[in-house]
C-alpha positions in Angstrom: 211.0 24.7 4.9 214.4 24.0 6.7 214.8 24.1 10.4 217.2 26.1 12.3 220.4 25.1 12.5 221.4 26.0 16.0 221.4 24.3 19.5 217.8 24.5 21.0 216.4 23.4 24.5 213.1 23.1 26.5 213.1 25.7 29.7 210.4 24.9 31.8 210.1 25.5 35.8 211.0 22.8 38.5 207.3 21.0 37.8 208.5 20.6 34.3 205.8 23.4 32.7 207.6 25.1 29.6 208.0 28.4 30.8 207.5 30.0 27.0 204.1 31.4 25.8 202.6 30.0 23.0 201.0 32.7 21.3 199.4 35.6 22.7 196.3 36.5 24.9 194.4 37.9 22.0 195.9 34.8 19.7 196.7 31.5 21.8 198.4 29.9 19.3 202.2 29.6 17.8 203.6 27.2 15.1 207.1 26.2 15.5 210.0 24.3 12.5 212.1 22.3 14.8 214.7 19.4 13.8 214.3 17.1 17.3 218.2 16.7 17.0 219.5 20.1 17.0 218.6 20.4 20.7 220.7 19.9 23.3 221.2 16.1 23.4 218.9 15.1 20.5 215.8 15.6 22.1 213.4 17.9 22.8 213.2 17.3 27.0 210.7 16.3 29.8 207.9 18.8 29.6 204.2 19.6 30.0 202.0 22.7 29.0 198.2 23.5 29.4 197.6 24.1 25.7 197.3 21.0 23.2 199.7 20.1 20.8 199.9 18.8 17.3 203.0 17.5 15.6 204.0 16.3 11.7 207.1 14.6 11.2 208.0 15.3 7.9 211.2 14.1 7.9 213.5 11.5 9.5 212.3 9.1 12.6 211.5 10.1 15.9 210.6 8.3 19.5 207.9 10.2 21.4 207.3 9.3 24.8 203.7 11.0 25.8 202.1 10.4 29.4 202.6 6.7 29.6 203.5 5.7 26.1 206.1 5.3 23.8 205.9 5.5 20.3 207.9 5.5 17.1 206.8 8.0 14.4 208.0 7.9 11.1 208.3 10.8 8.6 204.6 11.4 7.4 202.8 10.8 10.7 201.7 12.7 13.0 200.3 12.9 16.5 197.7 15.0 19.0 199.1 15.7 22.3 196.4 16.7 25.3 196.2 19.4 27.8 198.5 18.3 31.0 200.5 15.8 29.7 204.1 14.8 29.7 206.1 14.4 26.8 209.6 14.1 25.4 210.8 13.8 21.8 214.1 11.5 21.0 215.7 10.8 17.5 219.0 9.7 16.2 219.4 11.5 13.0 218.0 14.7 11.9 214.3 14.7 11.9 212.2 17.5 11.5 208.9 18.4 12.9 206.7 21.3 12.0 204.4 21.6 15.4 201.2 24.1 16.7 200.9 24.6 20.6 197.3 26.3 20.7 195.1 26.9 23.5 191.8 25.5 22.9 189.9 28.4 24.2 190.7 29.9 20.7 187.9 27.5 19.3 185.4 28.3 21.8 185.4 30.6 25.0 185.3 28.4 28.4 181.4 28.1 29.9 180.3 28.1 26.2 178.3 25.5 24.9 180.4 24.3 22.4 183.2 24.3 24.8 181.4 22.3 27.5 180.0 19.7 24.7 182.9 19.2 22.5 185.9 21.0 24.0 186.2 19.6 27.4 185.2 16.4 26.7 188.6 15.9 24.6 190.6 17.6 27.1 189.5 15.2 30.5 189.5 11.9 28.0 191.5 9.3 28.6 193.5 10.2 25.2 196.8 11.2 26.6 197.7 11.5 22.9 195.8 10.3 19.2 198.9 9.2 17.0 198.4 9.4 13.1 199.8 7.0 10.7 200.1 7.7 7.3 197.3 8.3 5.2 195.0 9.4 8.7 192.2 11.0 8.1 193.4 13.8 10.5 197.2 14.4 8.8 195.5 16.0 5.4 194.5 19.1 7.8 197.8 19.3 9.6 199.2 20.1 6.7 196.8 22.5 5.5 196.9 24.1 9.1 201.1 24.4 9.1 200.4 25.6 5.4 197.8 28.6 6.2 200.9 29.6 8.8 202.6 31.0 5.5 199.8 32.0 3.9 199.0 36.3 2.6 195.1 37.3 3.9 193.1 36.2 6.7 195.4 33.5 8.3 193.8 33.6 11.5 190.2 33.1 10.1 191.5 30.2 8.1 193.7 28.9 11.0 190.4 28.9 13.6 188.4 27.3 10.6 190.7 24.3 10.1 191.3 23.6 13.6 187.6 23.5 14.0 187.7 21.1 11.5 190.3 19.1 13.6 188.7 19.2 16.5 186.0 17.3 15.5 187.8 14.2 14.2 189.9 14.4 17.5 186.4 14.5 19.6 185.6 10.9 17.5 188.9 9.7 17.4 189.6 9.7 21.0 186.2 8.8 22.5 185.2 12.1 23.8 181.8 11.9 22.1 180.8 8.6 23.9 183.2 9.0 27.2 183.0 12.7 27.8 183.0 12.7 31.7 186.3 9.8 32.2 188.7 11.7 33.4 192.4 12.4 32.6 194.5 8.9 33.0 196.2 8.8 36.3 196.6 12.7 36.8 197.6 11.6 40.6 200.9 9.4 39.2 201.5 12.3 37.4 201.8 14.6 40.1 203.3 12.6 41.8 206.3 11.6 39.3 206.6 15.2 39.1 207.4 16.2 42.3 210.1 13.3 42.4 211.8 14.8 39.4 211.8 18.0 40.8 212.9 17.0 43.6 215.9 15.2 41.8 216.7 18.5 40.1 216.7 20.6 43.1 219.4 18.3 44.6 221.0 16.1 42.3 224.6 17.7 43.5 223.9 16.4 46.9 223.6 12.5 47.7 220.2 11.0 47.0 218.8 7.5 47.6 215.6 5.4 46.0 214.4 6.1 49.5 214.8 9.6 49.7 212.7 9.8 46.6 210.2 7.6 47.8 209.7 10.1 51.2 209.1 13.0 48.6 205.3 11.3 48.0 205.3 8.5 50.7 205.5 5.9 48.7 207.0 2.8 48.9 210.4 2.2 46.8 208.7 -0.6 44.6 206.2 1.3 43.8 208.5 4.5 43.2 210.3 2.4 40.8 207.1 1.3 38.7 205.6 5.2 38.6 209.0 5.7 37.1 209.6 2.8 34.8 205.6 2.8 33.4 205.0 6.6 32.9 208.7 7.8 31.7 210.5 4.0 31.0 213.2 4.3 33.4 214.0 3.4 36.3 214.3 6.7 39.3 217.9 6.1 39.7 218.9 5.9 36.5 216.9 9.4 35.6 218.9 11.0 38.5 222.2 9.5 37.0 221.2 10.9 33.0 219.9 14.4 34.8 223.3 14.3 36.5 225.3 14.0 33.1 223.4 16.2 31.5 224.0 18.8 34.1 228.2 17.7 33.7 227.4 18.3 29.9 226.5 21.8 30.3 229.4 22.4 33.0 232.2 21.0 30.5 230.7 22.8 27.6 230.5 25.9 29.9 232.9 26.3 32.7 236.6 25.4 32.8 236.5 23.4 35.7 238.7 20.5 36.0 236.7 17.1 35.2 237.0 15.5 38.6 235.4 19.4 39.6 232.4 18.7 38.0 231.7 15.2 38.4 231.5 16.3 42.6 229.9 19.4 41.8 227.2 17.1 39.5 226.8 14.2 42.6 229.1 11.6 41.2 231.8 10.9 43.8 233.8 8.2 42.1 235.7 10.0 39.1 236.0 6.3 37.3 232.1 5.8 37.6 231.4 9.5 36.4 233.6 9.0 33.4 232.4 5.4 32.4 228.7 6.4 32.8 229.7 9.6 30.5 231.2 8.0 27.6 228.1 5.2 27.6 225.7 8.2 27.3 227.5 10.8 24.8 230.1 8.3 23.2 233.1 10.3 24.2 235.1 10.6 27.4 234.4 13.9 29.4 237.9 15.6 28.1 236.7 14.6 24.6 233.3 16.6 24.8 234.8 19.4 26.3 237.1 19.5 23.0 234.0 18.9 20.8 231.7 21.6 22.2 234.5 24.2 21.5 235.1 23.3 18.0 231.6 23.1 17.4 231.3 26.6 19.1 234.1 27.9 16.7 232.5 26.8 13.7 228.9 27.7 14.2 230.4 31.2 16.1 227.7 32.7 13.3 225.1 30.9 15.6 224.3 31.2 19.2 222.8 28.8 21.4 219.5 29.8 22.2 216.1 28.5 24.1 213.4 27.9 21.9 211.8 30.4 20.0 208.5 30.8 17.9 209.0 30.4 13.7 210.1 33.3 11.7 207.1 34.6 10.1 204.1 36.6 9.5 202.9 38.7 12.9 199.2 38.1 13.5 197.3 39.6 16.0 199.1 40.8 19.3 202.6 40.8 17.6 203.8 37.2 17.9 204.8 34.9 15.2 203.2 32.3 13.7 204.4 31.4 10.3 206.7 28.5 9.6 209.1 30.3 6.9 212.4 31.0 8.3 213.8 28.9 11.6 211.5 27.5 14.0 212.1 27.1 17.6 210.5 27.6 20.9 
């Protein structure tokens, strides 16, 4: 399997939800072959979804930073991402990651038993995520679930019966079975983080201070700056700053506005500061990316930049998708 070779990005609303469906109504489930640094910037971005996610790196070496945690995943491991829950993917070289968004209503209908005893349970743990090492238990049916994605004959029925299968390791693994009624961890701080980034995304052109942040959820600024720094490991001013030059990315790449244009139109309003901070993120001076982005353009004109989109593959029920032949993107 080889992953696409084109730019790729995350679209989600301003409260960070991935706006793509996974799946279908009939069939809530899509597999996806992404390389993490073929999207824009090397990383798949800040997002969230209601269904559950499982990834496998199979090759190269990835930072995931899930809810609260960070955590470094080497090619053969793998890792369980709950309902709800933040997450970003980083990595510095090309590392590819087959991956299954599912809703878990495809196991068991909600009110059902076996939903109410072994569904739920998982889903309100305190697990924001299970991480897999190497030789887990859990990684031998990963691969046979992104396998039965390409396989002729009843892919579906094989698909429901190894996530079954799944399911069960992730209600021991994660404590469901003896700590079924905790709830989520800190679903409040997440709320709450998430209407500061929105906020900084609705106005990030404009000026915006620690304290205007801190109003958005009447908090205090020290407390602000530890939501921040604990649940996405950075500091709230220095997330408005990268949103900022990512935003001044996308301008030079897309508009022919001059450089000192975009860096007021992006919030910065010294033109040394923008262009300093610029070059420490993307390793080239504004004029430099500019010149990049258009050769790039030129040479992959074959290719167009795109959102993410579901694996080329077989069409199961309800017309979407799922295999993992082909590209793979959301």
């Amino acid at each position: 399997m080889q992953a696409h070779a084109g730019f790729s990005k995350i679209v989600t609303d301003e409260s960070l939800r991935e706006t793509v469906r996974h799946g279908s109504e009939e069939y809530p489930l899509q597999s996806y072959l992404e390389d993490i640094w073929l999207f824009d910037f090397h990383c798949v971005d800040w997002h969230w979804h209601p269904e559950v996610e499982l990834v496998l790196v199979q090759t190269g070496r990835a930072e995931f930073l899930i809810g609260s945690g960070r955590y470094t995943l080497e090619a053969g491991s793998g890792v369980f991402i709950n309902s709800q829950i933040l997450h970003r993917f980083e990595a510095a070289e090309s590392t590819v990651i087959p991956n299954i968004v599912f809703s878990p209503t495809l196991l068991s209908p909600e009110g059902s038993l076996v939903y109410q005893k072994y569904i739920h349970p998982v889903l309100v743990s305190p697990a924001e995520c299970l991480v897999l090492p190497p030789g887990h238990p859990a990684l031998a049916l990963f691969s046979a679930l992104f396998a039965a994605q390409e396989a002729e004959g009843a892919r579906e029925l094989k698909t429901v019966e190894l996530l079954l299968r799944l399911w069960d390791l992730l209600y021991q693994y994660t404590g469901a079975a003896t700590a079924s009624c905790v709830p989520q961890a800190s679903p409040r701080a997440q709320a709450r983080l998430q209407i500061m980034m929105q906020y900084i995304h609705q106005n990030y052109a404009s000026p915006i201070s620690l304290d205007d942040i801190a109003k958005t959820v009447s908090l205090s600024k020290s407390s602000v700056r530890n939501l921040f720094c604990h649940t996405i490991h950075t500091s709230p001013i220095n997330y408005l700053v990268q949103y900022r030059l990512k935003q001044a990315a996308k301008l030079l790449s897309a508009t022919e506005s001059s450089v000192s244009s975009i860096a007021q139109d992006t919030g910065f309003e010294n033109i040394g500061y923008f262009c300093r901070k610029f070059k420490e993120a993307f390793c080239l001076t504004p004029s430099e990316y500019r010149k990049r982005r258009r050769e790039r353009r030129r040479s992959d004109s074959h290719v167009s930049s795109m959102d993410r989109k579901p694996a080329a593959g077989h069409q199961p029920v309800g017309g979407h998708a799922v295999g993992l032949s082909g590209s793979g993107q959301r």
